[in-house]
C-alpha positions, 0 to 999 in steps of 0.5 A: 500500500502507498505510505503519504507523509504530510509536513507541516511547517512555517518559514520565511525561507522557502526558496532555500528549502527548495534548493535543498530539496532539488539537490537531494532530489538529484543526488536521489536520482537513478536509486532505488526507494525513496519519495515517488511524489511531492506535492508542496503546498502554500496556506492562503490563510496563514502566511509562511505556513506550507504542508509537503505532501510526500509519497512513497511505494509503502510504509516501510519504503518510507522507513527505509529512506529515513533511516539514510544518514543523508535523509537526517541531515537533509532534515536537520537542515531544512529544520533549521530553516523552519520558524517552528518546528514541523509536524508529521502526519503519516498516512495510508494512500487509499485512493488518488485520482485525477477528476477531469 
């Protein structure tokens, strides 16, 4: 079954976030596991407030991708980038579809 993480998170400092991420996404590039899907997301309602939207083939394939050293690191980094620290909901993907 596909595994979604969703982070929460404030910061004043998204586009360095978002190069953090395009690096780890191309140093990922060509392994095996990890994230298959991102879908970042902007709150209209409470500025500098965004939720990541993060999917993986499975539970465990997530767990496995925490458990990289990179992984931590990346985290620790875009952690100090945050105005609070994140919060994670992990979720069992039930359906997802496209409606047009």
């Amino acid at each position: 079954m596909k595994f979604v993480q969703i982070i929460d998170f404030e910061t004043e400092r998204l586009d360095e976030m978002e190069q953090l991420l395009e690096g780890a996404r191309q140093r990922m590039e060509g392994q095996e596991g990890g994230p298959t899907h991102r879908i970042l997301l902007k709150d209209r309602d409470t500025p500098g407030r965004y939720l990541a939207v993060i999917e993986f083939e499975s539970f465990e394939e997530a767990m496995r991708n925490n458990e990289r050293p990179e992984t931590s690191r990346m985290a620790e980094q875009l952690g100090e980038l945050c105005t609070r620290a994140p919060r994670f909901v992990n979720c069992d993907l039930l359906d997802s579809r496209e409606l047009k």
